[in-house]
N, C-alpha and C positions, 0 to 999 in steps of 0.2 A: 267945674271939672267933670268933664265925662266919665262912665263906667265900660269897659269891656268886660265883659266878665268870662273868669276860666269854667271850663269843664271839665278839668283833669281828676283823675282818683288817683286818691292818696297824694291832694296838688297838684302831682305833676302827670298821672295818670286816670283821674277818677271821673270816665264817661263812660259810654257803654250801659246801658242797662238791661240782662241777660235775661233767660226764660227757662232755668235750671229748674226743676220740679225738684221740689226740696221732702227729706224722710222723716217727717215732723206729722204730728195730728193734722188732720183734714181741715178741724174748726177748733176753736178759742172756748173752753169751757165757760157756759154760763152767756156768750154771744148767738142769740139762736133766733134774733130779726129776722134774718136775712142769711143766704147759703152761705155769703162769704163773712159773713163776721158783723158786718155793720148793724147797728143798734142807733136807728134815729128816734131823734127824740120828736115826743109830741109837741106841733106846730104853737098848739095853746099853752099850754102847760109849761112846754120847755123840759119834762120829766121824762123819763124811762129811758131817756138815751145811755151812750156807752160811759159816758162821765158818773151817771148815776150808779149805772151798774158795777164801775171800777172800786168806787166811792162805800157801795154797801158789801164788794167781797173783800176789800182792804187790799187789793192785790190787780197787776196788769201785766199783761205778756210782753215783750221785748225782744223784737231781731237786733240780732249782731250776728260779724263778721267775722270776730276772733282777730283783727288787728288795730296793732297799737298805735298811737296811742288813743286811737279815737272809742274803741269799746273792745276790749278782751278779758278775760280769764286772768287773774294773776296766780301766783304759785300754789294758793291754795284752792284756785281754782271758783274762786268769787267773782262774778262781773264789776270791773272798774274800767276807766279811760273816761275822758273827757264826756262825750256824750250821755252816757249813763250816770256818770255822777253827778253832772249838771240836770238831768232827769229828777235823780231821786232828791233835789232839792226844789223844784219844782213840784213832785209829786205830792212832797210830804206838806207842802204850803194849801193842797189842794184837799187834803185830806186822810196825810198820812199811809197815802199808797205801798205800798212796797212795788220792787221789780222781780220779773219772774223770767230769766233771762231764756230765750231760744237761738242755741249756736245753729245759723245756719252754715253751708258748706263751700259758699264764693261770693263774693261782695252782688254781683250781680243776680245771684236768686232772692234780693232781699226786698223787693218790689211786689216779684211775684209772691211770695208767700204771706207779705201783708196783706195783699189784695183777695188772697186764699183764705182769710181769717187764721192762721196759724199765729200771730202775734199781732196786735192792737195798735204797735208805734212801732218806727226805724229808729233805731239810737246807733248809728254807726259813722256820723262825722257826713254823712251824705251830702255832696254840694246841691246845690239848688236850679235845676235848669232847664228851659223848657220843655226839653222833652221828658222830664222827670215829671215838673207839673202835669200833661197831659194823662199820666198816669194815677199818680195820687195827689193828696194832697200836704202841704209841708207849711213848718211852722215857721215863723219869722226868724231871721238866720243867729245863731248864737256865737261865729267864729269867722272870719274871712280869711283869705289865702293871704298870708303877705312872706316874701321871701329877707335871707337872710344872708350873713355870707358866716362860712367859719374860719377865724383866720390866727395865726401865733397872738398867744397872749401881748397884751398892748398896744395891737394892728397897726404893725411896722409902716406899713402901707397907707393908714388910713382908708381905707375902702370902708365904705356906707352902702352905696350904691353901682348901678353898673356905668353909670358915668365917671365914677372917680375909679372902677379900673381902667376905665378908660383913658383916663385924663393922665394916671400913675405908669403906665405902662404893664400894670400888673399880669401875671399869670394866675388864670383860674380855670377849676373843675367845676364840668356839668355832667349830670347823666345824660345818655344816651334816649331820647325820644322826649326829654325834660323840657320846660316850655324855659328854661335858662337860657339854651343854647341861643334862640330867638331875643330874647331880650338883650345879651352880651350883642348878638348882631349888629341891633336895630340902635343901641348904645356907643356905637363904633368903637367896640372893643377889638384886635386885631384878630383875624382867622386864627394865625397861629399861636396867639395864646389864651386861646380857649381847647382846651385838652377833655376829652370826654371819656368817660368812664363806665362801667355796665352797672356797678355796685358804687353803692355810696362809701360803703366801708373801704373800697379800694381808691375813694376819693381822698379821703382822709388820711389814708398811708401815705399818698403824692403829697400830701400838706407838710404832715409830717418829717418825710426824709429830705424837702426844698424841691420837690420838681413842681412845684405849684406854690403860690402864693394866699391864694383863697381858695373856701369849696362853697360851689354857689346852691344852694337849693331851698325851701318854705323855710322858716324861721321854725317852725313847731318840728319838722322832721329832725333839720340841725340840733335843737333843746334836747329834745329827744336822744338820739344818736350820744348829746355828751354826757348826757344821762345815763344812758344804761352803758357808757366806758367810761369810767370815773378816771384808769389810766392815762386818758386823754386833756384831762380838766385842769392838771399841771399845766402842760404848754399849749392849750388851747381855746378861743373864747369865740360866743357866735357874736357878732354884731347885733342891734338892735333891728326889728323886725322893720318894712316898708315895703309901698306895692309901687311894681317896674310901670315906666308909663312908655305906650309905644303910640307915636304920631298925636301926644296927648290925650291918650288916651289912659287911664287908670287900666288895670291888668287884673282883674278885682272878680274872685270867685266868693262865695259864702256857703256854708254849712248848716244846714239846720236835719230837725226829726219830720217823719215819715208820718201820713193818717194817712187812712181811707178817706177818700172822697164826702163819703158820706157821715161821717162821725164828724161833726162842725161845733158840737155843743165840747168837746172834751179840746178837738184844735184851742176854740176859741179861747177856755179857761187854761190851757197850758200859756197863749199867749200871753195872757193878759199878767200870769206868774213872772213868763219870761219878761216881760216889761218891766216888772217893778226887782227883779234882780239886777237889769241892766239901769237903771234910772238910780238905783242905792249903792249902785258900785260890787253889789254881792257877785256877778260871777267870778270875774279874775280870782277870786281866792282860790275856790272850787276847781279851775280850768290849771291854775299854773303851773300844778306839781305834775302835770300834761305835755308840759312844755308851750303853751301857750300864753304869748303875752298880751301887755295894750291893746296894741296897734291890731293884732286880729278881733279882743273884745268888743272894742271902742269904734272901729269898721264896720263890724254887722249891726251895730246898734242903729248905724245912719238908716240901714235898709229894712226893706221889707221884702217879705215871700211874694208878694204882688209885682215887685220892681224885677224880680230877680226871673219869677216866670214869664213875663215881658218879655225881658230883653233878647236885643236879634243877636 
């Protein structure tokens, strides 16, 4: 089976990579290699790089975005969400790092201000793609996109997939510029019952009152969404997560964290963490209270940050 892979943020939107000068320190205390942060390590030795030096201050800087669920602020105003917390179990395996979080002010100044030395990693759910590779560098993907449908408890319908709304006659919501709309298409699902929406929460009121039968969108946005309206969770259930396939093609994005270029000795040891949490089954515990399930853990496992900057 082939890969297509998305480049949407936030799924269904997350491309773009902007050149927003962010209001954060110039440089990364204690990184003082190089102007922008980077700390390579000696070729022989393999010592003084930025792994070492994270390793002896007990502590490492972190871009985020402030949204959910991928890396935000919760009420008390501590950094959690998926990437971050999947971090700091990676971190602490590595030598009991801590995280030292830096809010930047739009998903897309989070490039430039790694690359600025103002923070050391990207922990913000970031998909993986080559024009991102050309930038920095990224760690092998921890999450892939897979979509979901959310539909009345016991899915009258049976909808799984966009073939069986297809096949059902069903009516479904997509947002509005969502790569859903496309897949329902390419699925032959019928023009006019595909209803589109600007907000998702206004997707979910059409479930709701019957002018819609499913709401189609990621399977983590949907977990999410039922999460934070527990109102909803009485007459409502997402489907099981899966990725749309157009002309056999898999529909297949992935998420991983953010280096510089030049920091390889600290990439490499986060990979090698990342490995042996996916190989032991450890992330899904970490990731689910996220809203992430399997089928996005057990997807990015197959791949690689090598696969993913490739592909056309």
């Amino acid at each position: 089976m082939t890969h297509s892979p998305l480049t949407r943020r936030d799924f269904f939107r997350r491309t773009g990579v902007g050149v927003a000068a962010l209001a954060v320190p110039a440089l990364v205390a204690g990184c003082t290699a190089v102007d922008n942060g980077t700390t390579t390590a000696d070729p022989k030795t393999g010592k003084g790089g930025l792994l070492d030096r994270v390793k002896s201050a007990g502590k490492i800087k972190v871009g985020f975005a402030n949204e959910s669920p991928y890396g935000f602020r919760d009420k008390h105003g501590n950094l959690t969400g998926e990437a971050p917390e999947l971090a700091r179990a990676i971190l602490k395996n590595l030598g009991d790092i801590k995280l030292e979080p830096v809010l930047v002010d739009s998903f897309g100044a989070l490039i430039p201000g790694l690359n600025a030395g103002q923070y050391d990693i990207i922990a913000a759910g970031m998909f993986v793609t080559p024009e991102r590779c050309g930038q920095i560098a990224f760690s092998n993907p921890d999450y892939a996109g897979a979509n979901a449908f959310m539909v009345k408890k016991g899915n009258p319908k049976g909808i799984t997939t966009f073939e069986t709304v297809a096949s059902s006659g069903s009516k479904i919501a997509v947002l509005e510029g969502a790569a859903e709309q496309q897949y329902a298409r390419k699925a032959g699902v019928e023009t006019g019952r595909v209803q589109v929406f600007q907000k998702a929460d206004d997707a979910i009121r059409g479930l709701t009152d019957g002018r819609i039968d499913a709401v189609a969108l990621t399977a983590v946005t949907l977990r999410w969404a039922l999460k934070e309206n527990p109102d909803y969770a009485a007459e409502l259930e997402v489907t099981e997560g899966f990725i749309p396939q157009i002309d056999g093609k898999e529909q297949l994005g992935a998420g991983g964290y953010g280096f510089r270029k030049g920091d390889t000795d600290l990439l490499a040891a986060f990979n090698a963490e990342l490995k042996k949490l996916q190989d032991s089954d450890g992330v899904l515990p970490v990731v689910k209270p996220f809203g992430f399930g399997e089928t996005e853990v057990s997807k990015a496992a197959e791949l690689t940050a090598e696969q993913l900057c490739a592909a056309s």
